[in-house]
N, C-alpha and C positions, 0 to 999 in steps of 0.2 A: 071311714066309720066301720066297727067291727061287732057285731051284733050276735048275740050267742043265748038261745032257750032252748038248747038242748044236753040233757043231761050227759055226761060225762066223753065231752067233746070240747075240741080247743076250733079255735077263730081266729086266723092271723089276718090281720088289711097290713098292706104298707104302698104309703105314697110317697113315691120322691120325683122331684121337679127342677131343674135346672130354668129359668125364667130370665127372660132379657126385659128390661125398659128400657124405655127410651124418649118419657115421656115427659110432662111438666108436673105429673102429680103418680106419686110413687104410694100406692095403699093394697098392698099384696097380703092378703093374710092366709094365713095355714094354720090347719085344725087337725085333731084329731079325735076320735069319740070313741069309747068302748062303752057299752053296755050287755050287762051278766044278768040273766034271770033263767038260772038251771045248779044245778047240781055237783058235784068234781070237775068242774070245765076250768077251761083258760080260756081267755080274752084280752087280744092283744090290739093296738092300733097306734101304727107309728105314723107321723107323717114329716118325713123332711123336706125343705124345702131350699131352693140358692136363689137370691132376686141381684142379678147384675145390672148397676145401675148404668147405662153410658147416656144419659144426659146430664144435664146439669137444673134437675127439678127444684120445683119453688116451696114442694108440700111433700115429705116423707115420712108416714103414718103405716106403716107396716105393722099387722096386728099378726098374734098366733096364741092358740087355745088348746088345751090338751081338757078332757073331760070323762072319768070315768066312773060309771055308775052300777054298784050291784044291788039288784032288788027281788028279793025275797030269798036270795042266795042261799046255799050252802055249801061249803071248802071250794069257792071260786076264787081266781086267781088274776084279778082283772088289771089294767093296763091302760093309758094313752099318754102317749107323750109325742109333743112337736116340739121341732128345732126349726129353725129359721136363719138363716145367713144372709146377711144385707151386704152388698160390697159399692161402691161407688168407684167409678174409672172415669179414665182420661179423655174417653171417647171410647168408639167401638173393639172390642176385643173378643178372643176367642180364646179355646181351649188347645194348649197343646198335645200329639197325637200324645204325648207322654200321658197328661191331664187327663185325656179321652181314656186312655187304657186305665187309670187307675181307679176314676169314676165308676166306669164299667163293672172294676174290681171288688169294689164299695158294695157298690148296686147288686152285684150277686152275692157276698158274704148275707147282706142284711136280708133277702129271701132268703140265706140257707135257713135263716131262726125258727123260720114255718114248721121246722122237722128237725128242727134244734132236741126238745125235750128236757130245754132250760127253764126253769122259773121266770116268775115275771121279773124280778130283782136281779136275775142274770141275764136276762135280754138288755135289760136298761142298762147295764154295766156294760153290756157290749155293744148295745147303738151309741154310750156315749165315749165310747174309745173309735169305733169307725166314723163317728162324726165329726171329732179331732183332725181326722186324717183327711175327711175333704173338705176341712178346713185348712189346713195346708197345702191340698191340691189347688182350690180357688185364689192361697196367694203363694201362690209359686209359680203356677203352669197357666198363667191368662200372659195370650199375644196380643201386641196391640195389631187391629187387621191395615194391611197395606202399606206397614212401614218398615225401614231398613232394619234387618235382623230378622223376620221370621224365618226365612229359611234356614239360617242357625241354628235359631231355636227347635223347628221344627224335627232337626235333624239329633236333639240330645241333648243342646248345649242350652237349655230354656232358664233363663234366667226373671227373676220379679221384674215385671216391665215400666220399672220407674215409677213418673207420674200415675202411671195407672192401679199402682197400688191399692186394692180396696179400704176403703173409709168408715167411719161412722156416721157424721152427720155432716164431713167435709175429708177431702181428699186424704188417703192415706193409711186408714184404719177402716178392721173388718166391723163389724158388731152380729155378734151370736149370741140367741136368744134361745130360752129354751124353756117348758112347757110340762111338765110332769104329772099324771094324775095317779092314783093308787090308791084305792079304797079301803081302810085299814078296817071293817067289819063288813061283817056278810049281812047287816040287817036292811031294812026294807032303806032305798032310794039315799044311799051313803056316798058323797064325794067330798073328795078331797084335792088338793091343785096347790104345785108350789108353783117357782117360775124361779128364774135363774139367769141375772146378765153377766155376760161374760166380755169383759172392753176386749178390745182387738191389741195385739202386740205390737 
């Protein structure tokens, strides 16, 4: 949540979550909320989120909410958007140190925005290019834990680990979701919210 009533001042939040289940009932949801009540400011609030499924649940209801609000604005520049990544595996698995490094990579690109001095339409152009990418990391670089090959993998050679390929609502496919708000006036209490599915390849 990124909260901003101070005149001509910007507000970054950003939440990102890598999350494991393991459960019979998969209901993870991710939000984001900006609200603008000042002057020349920005107001930004990202939240991404990864939910790895390694059971085999009976109820997957994964929610996510983007929300932003300018009230009594003037030349605010407000902002929320969540993404959400659902993956469904084989069983337990992990990130390769490859995975691990580029996650990392991800993770500190999307703080530099903080001190970026990009619009809000050029942030979201760029979380949704670096969102792409660990969308590729989550099906590329997941090992399945304790079976022949990790240390292969481990070592450079990490390949998509079969069966455990993320799903959408059954083995095999990712599903990413995605949440956008953007207030297209500065008058009192204005939101607006699209939302976006994207199937898995």
């Amino acid at each position: 949540m990124a909260v901003n009533t101070k005149d001509g001042s910007d507000v970054f939040r950003l939440a990102f979550h890598v999350n494991r289940v393991a459960s019979d009932t998969v209901d993870s949801a991710n939000a984001a909320v900006a609200f603008a009540s000042c002057s020349d400011c920005q107001t930004v609030a990202i939240a991404i989120q990864v939910v790895l499924i390694m059971s085999d649940p009976t109820t997957v209801t994964p929610e996510k909410l983007a929300i932003a609000i300018n009230q009594e604005c003037s030349e605010c520049d407000t902002l929320a958007s969540a993404y959400q990544l659902v993956l469904s595996t084989d069983g337990p698995v992990r990130l390769s140190a490859e995975g691990r490094r580029r996650i990392a990579e991800i993770r500190r690109q999307l703080q530099d925005l903080r001190r970026s001095e990009l619009s809000s339409i050029e942030i979201q152009a760029r979380v949704k290019t670096l969102t792409a990418e660990l969308r590729d990391v989550v099906t590329t670089q997941l090992v399945p834990i304790g079976r022949e090959g990790d240390e292969e993998r481990e070592q450079g050679t990490t390949r998509p680990p079969g069966p455990s390929t993320p799903t959408t609502t059954e083995r095999g496919r990712v599903t990413s979701t995605t949440s956008t708000s953007r207030p297209t006036t500065t008058s009192s209490s204005t939101t607006s919210t699209t939302s976006t599915t994207v199937p898995g390849s």
